[in-house]
C-alpha positions, 0 to 999 in steps of 0.5 A: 212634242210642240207640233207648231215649233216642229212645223215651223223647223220642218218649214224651214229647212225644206226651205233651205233644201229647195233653195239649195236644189234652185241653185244646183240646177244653175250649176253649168254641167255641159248640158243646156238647161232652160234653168240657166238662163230663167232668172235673167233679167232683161231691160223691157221698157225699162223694167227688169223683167225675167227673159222667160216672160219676154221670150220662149225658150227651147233646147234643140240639143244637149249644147244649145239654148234657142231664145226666141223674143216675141218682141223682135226690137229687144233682141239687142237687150235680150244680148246684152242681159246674157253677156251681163250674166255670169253664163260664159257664152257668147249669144249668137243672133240672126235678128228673130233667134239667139242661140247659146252653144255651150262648149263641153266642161274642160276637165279644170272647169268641172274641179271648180263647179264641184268646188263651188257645189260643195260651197253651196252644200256647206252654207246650206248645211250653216243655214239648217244648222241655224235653224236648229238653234234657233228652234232649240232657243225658242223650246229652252224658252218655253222651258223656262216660262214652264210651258215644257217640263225639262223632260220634255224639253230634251225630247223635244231637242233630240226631235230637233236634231233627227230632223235637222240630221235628216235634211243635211243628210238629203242636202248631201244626197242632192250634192252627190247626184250633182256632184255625179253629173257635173263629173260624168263627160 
């Protein structure tokens, strides 16, 4: 067994599986997280700069995101950037504070995150799949220039194919939890 191909799969479908879970955790589900709104960027001095580094951010309750600047003057950015992002609420200002009040899923809405969860799921599946070739090409190169023995060479790729099976498997785990809380009211 080639340990360097084997972490080298292993690198990258965690890669694939942590970037899936980065984005699930961007899925609105009617409850506020800090998680939808840290990749934000707002126009600070003119610079795009991540809100959570101008601002501290709270959750008072389980429908509302305060956002507190510590820069009074970039209230007005802080605004337009959230209007700007694909969030669907309308910030509310009193000059130091914005509050984002998230409105309960309507039960269509909740359909179309599941959908859009289920997308997610699929092309991290293509991706890990590619992976898997990719790796397999590298080990049938390997076979050819006699650094493996065709023996060998089928191991190895069964190796590669429990592994890959293993991580769609907990992609799939982590899209049924989710699945689970976009549907729960």
């Amino acid at each position: 067994m080639n340990r360097e191909v084997m972490g080298e799969l292993e690198e990258k479908l965690k890669k694939s599986l942590t970037t899936l879970k980065k984005d699930f955790s961007k899925l609105r589900t009617g409850v506020a997280s800090v998680s939808l709104i840290e990749d934000i960027k707002v126009d600070y001095y003119n610079q795009p700069t991540p809100l959570n580094q101008v601002a501290s951010i709270g959750v008072p309750d389980s429908r509302t995101i305060t956002i507190q600047p510590w820069d009074n003057s970039i209230i007005g950015e802080l605004e337009k950037a959230i209007q700007k992002s694909d969030l669907g609420v309308n910030p509310m200002s009193d000059g130091k504070i914005i509050r984002l009040s998230f409105p309960k899923l309507t039960e269509e809405r909740r359909k179309e995150l599941t959908k859009l969860g289920n997308k997610m799921l699929e092309s991290t599946r293509v991706a890990m799949r590619n992976v898997r070739r990719d790796i397999n090409e590298k080990l049938k190169k390997m076979e050819k220039d006699k650094q493996l023995s065709q023996d060998e060479l089928h191991k190895d790729q069964d190796e590669v194919q429990k592994l890959t099976d293993r991580y769609i498997e907990m992609a799939e785990k982590a899209y049924s939890e989710k699945e689970k809380e976009i549907l729960s009211i």
